[in-house]
C-alpha atoms as one frame of an Amber mdcrd trajectory, in Angstrom:
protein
  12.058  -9.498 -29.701  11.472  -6.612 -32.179  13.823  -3.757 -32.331  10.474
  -1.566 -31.526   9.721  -3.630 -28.504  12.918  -3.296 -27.209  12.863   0.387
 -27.787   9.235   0.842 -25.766  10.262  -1.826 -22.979  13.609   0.630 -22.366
  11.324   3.937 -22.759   9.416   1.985 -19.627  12.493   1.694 -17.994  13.400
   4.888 -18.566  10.111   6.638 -17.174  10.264   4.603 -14.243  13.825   5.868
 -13.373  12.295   9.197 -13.616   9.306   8.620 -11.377  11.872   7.364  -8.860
  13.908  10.207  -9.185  11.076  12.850  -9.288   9.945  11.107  -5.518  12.721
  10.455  -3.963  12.490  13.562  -1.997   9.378  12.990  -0.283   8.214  10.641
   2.229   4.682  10.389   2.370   1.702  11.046   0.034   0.995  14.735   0.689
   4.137  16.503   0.601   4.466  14.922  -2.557   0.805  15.905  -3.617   1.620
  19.900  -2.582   4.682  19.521  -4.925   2.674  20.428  -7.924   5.428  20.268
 -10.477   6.726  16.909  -9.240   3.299  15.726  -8.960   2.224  16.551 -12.143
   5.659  15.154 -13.532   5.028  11.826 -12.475   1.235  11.975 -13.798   2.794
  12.514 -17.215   5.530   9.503 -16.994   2.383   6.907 -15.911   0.860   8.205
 -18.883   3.833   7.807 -21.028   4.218   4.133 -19.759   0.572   3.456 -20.216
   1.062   4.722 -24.011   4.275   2.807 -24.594   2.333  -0.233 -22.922  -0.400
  -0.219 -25.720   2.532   0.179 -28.697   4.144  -3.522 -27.434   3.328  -6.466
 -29.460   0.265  -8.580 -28.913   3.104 -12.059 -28.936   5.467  -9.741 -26.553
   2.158  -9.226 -24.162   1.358 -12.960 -24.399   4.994 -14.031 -23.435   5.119
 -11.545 -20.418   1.816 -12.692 -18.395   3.687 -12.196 -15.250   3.229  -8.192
 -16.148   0.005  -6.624 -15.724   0.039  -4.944 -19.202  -4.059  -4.469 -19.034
  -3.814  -2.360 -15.760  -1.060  -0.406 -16.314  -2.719   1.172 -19.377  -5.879
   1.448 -17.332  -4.226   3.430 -14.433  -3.072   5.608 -17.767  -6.696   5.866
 -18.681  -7.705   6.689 -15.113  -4.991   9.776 -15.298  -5.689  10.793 -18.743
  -9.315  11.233 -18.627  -9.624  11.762 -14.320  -6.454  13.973 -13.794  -8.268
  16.199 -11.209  -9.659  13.038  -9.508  -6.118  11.712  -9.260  -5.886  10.074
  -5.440  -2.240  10.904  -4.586  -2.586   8.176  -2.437  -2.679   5.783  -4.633
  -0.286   6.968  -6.718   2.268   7.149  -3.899   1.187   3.565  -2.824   1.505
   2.541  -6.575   4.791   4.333  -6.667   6.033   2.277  -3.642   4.550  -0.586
  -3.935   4.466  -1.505  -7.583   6.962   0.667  -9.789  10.397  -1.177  -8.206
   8.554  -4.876  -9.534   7.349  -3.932 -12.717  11.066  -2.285 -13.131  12.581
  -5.782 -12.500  10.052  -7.567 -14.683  10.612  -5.557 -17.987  14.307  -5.390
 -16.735  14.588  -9.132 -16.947  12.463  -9.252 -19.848  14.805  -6.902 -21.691
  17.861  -8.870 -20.377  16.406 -12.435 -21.546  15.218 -10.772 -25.100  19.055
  -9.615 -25.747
């Protein structure tokens, strides 16, 4: 694995953690909706991950099939160019349901790379 890889796969990482963090005070969808500056904070790290997505190498990308590389930079798309439209339902279910696996997955990928 490229030194740049590595470095995008651990700035994933790294705006997951924060995403965690930013939501770990809520417990449902809307209370974290009203929260407009943790709201918009997590907004920002999806689009950061869908950006560092589209920097990782096309072999990296072909290795990692088990990672959904093509719809995590189209949920960044979705944010970037429908912010207002944002369903904070989704997010929250994306957030929950999603986030922890695709942390393992580029956490093992990271791990087996080093």
């Amino acid at each position: 694995m490229s030194e740049k890889d590595l470095a995008n796969l651990e700035a994933i990482i790294d705006s997951i953690k924060k995403i965690i963090r930013f939501t770990s005070k809520f417990d449902n969808p809307d209370s974290f909706y009203d929260d407009e500056q943790a709201f918009d904070a997590v907004l920002m790290n999806f689009v950061i991950i869908g950006e560092t997505v589209s920097k990782l190498s096309q072999p990296l990308k072909k290795e990692t099939k088990q990672v959904p590389w093509i719809k995590i930079k189209a949920f960044r798309n979705i944010i970037a160019h429908n912010y207002f439209g944002v369903d904070a339902e989704e997010v929250w279910q994306i957030i929950n349901d999603q986030l922890p696996d695709l942390k393992v997955e580029i956490t093992k990928i990271i791990k087996k790379r080093n």
